[in-house]
C-alpha positions as CSV (number, residue, x, y, z in Angstrom):
1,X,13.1,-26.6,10.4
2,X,12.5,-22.8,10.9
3,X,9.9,-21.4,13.4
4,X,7.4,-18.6,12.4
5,X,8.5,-15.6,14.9
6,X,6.9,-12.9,12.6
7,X,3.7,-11.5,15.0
8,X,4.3,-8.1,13.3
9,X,1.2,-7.5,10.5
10,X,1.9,-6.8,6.9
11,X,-0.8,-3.7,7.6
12,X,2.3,-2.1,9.5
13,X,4.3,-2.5,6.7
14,X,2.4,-0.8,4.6
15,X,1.5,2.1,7.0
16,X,5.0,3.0,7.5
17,X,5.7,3.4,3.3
18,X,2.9,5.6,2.8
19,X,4.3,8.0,6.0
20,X,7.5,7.2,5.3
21,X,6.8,9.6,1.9
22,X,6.1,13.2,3.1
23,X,4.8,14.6,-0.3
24,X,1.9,11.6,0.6
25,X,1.4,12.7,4.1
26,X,1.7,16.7,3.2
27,X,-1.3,15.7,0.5
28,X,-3.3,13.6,3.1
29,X,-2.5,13.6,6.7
30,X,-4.6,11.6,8.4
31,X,-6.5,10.3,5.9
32,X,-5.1,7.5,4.7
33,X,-6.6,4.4,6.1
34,X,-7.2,0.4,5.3
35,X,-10.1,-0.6,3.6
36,X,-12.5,2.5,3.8
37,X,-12.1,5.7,4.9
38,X,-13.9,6.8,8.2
39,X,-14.3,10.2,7.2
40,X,-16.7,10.8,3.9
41,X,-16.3,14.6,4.4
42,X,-12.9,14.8,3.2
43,X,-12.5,15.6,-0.2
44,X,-9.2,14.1,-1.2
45,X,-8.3,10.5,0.4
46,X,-6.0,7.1,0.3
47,X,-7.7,3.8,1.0
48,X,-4.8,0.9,0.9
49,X,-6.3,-3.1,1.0
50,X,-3.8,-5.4,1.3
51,X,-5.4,-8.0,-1.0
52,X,-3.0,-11.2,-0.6
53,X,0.1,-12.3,0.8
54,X,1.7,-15.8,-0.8
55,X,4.1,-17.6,1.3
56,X,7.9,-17.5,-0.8
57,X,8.6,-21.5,0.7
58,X,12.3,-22.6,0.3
59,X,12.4,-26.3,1.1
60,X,10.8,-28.0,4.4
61,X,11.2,-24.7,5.8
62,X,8.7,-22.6,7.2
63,X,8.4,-19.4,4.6
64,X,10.2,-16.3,6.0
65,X,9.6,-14.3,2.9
66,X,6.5,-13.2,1.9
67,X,5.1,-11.7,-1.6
68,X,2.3,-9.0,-0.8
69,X,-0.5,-7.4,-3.5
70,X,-1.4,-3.9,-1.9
71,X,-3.6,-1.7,-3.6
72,X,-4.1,1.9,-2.7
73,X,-6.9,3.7,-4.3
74,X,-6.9,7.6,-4.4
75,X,-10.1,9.9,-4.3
76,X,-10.5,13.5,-5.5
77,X,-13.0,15.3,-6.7
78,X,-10.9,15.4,-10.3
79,X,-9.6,13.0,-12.3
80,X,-6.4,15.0,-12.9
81,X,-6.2,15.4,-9.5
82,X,-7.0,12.0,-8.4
83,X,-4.3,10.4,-11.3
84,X,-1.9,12.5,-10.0
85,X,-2.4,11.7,-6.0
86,X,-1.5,7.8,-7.8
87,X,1.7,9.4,-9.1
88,X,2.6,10.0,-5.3
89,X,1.7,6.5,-4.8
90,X,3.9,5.2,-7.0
91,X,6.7,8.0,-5.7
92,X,6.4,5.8,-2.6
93,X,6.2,2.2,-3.6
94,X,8.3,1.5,-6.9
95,X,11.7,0.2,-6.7
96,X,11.6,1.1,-2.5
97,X,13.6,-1.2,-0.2
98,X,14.5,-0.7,3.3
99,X,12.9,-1.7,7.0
100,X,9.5,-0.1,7.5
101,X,7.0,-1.3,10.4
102,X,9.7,-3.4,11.7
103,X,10.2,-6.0,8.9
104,X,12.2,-5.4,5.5
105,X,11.2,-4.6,2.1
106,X,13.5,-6.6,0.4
107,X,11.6,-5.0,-2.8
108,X,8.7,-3.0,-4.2
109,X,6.8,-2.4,-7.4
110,X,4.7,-1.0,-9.2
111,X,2.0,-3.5,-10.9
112,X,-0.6,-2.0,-12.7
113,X,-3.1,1.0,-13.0
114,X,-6.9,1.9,-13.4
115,X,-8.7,5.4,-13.5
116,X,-12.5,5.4,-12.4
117,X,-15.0,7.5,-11.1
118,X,-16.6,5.5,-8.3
119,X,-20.2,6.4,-8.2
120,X,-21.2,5.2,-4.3
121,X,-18.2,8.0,-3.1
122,X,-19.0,10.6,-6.1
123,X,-15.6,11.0,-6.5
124,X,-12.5,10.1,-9.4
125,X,-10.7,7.4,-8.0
126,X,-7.0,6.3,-9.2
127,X,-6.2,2.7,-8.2
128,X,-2.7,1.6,-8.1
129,X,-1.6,-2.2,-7.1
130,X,2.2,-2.7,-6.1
131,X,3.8,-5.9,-5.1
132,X,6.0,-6.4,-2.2
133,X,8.5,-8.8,-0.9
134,X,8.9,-8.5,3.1
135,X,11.4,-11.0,4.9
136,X,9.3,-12.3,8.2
137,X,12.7,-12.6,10.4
């Protein structure tokens, strides 16, 4: 039987796709952040929430592969500008493989899409969810 060695988050995962794609850092620097943004007084930013992660089981076999739902919502004061900040999203994520945070991305993709104005923030807000599937070891 397999051990579970894996003491690396998914979160870092995640963090390292969205710096990994310069147009997405050259848009929002530093403010790009899990689950709400810290600073209201920016006028364009990138919340990511990693909303599950399901256990890919082969066997009696602990899982080593995981299958990940992120979604990353972008804010902007436009809806054209906010759709198009999810475009950059999408830039990152679909069809990406490759080691980021220290584990692999064995694949990405894109899921689905929803364009909103979200009252409580006053701002347009494009929300994106991808799938990923990261190998543990």
């Amino acid at each position: 039987m397999s051990e579970y060695t894996n003491t690396i988050p998914i979160e870092n995962v995640v963090n390292a796709m969205l710096e990994a794609y310069q147009p997405l850092v050259d848009v929002f620097g530093d403010d790009m952040e899990p689950d709400r943004i810290t600073r209201q007084s920016a006028k364009r930013y990138l919340v990511y929430h990693i909303i599950h992660e399901d256990p890919v089981q082969l066997k009696q076999r602990a899982a080593v592969t995981v299958t990940v739902r992120v979604q990353i919502d972008t804010y902007a004061s436009t809806r054209a500008t906010a759709s198009a900040d999810g475009l950059l999203c999408r830039a990152a994520f679909d069809n990406k493989t490759g080691m980021y945070g220290g584990l692999e991305v064995s694949r990405a993709w894109w899921e689905s899409y929803n364009g909103t104005f979200d009252q409580g923030n006053e701002r347009y807000k494009a929300v994106n969810d991808f799938m990923l599937r990261v190998n543990l070891n």
